[in-house]
Wavefront OBJ file of the C-alpha trace (Angstrom):
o trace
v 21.512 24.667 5.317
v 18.621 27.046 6.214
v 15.001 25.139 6.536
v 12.037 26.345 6.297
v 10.023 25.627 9.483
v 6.341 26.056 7.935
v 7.363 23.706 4.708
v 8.686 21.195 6.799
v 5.946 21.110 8.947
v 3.116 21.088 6.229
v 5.109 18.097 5.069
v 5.094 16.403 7.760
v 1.722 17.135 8.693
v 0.703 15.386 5.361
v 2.736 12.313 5.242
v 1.245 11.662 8.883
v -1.917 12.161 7.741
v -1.452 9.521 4.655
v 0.243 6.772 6.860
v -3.005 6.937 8.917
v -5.212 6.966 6.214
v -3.672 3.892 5.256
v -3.284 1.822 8.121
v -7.011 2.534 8.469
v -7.550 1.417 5.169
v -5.590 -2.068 5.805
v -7.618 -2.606 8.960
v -10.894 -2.063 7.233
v -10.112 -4.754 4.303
v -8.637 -7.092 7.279
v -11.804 -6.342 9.015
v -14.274 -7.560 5.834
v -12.174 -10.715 5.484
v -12.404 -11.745 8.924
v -16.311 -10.902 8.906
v -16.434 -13.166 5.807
v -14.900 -15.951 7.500
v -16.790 -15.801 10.300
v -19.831 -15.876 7.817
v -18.825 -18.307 6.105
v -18.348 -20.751 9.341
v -21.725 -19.721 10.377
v -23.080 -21.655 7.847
v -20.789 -24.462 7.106
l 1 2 3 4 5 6 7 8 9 10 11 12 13 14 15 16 17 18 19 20 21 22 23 24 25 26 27 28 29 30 31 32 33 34 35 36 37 38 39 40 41 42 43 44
């Protein structure tokens, strides 16, 4: 089976790139929920 190096790593360089993208995107909405909590006890 003959790979090619430079597809592979383009591949690979994406899919890295979109599991980071997302993590970041779960720690900003777990962020805004915990800042809205807070808030929210602030003035209970």
């Amino acid at each position: 089976m003959n790979l090619d190096m430079n597809k592979l790593d383009s591949l690979l360089g994406t899919v890295v790139n979109e599991l980071g993208a997302a993590s970041n995107a779960a720690l900003v909405i777990i962020g805004d929920k915990l800042r809205r909590t807070r808030r929210q006890d602030r003035h209970a």
